[in-house]
C-alpha positions in Angstrom: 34.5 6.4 62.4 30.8 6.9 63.5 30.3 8.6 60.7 31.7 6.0 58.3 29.8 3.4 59.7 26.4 5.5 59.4 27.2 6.8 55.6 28.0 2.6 54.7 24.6 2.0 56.7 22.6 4.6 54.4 24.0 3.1 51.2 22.9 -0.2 52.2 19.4 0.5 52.7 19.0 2.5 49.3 21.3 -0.3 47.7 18.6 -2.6 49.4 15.4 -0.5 47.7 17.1 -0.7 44.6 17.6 -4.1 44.3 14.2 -4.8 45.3 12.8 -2.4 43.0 15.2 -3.9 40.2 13.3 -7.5 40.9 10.1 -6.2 40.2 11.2 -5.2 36.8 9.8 -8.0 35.1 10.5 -7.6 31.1 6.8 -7.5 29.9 7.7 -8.6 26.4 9.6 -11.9 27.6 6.8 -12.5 29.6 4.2 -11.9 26.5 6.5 -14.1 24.2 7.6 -16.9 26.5 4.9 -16.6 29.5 6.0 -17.6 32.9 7.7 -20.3 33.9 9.3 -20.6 37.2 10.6 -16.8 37.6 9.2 -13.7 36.2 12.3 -12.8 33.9 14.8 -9.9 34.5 17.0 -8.3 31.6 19.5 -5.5 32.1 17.4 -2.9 30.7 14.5 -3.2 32.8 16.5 -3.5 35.9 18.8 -0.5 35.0 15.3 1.5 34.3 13.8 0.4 37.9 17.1 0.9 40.0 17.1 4.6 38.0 13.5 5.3 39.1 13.8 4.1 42.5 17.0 6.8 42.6 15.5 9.4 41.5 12.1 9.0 43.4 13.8 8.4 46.9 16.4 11.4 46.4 19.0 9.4 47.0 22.3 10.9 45.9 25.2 8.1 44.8 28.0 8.6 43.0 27.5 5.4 41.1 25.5 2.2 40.7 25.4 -0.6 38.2 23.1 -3.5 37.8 23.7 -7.2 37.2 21.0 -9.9 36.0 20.5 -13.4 35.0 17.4 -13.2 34.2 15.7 -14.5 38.0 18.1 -12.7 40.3 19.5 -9.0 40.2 22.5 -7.6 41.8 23.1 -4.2 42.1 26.0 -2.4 43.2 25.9 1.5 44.9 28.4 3.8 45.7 28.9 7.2 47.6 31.8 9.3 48.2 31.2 11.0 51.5 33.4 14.0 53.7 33.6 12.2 57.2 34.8 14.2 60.7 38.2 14.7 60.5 38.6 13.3 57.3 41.6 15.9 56.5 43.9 13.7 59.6 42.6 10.1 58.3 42.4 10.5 54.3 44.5 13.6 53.9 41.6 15.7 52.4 39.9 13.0 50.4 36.2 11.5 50.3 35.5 7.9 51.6 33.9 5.7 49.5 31.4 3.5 50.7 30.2 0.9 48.8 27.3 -1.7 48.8 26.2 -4.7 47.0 22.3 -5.9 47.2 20.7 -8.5 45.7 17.2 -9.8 44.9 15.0 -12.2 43.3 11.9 -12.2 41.3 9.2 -13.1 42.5 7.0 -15.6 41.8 4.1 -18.0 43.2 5.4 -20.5 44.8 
């Protein structure tokens, strides 16, 4: 179960990176056209292309990952199918999935 508990830990931290990552992906063209308000705005795209490079800079393998935005705050979801020690006794052969949810916020000047 250590293992389990280690592999869920992992995800969580890149799921963490990417979420932060994702917040900093402020859409340059909303910000051109509408300027800043309150929050620096989000949209899927440039969230989806932020949580993509953060991925493939930190070499960090997931099965799969998806991205949520309403424009201020960014949810992203990560998961990982992992072989655990004795996995073949407690999931008859098969992978565990671990899964993790991160969130963040834009960030702005107070």
């Amino acid at each position: 179960m250590s293992d389990a508990f280690l592999e869920q830990q992992q995800v969580q931290s890149v799921c963490d990176g990417a979420a932060l990552a994702a917040a900093n992906a402020t859409d340059e063209a909303a910000v051109y056209a509408g300027g800043v308000g309150t929050a620096l705005p989000l949209t899927r795209a440039s969230t989806q292309a932020a949580v993509a490079d953060q991925l493939a800079d930190g070499g960090s393998a997931l099965h799969s990952w998806s991205t949520e935005t309403d424009g201020v705050e960014v949810t992203v979801r990560c998961t990982r199918h992992v072989e655990i020690a004795f996995g073949w006794l407690f999931l008859g052969g098969q992978p565990l999935e671990r899964t993790a949810v991160a969130g963040a916020r834009a960030p702005t000047t107070p």
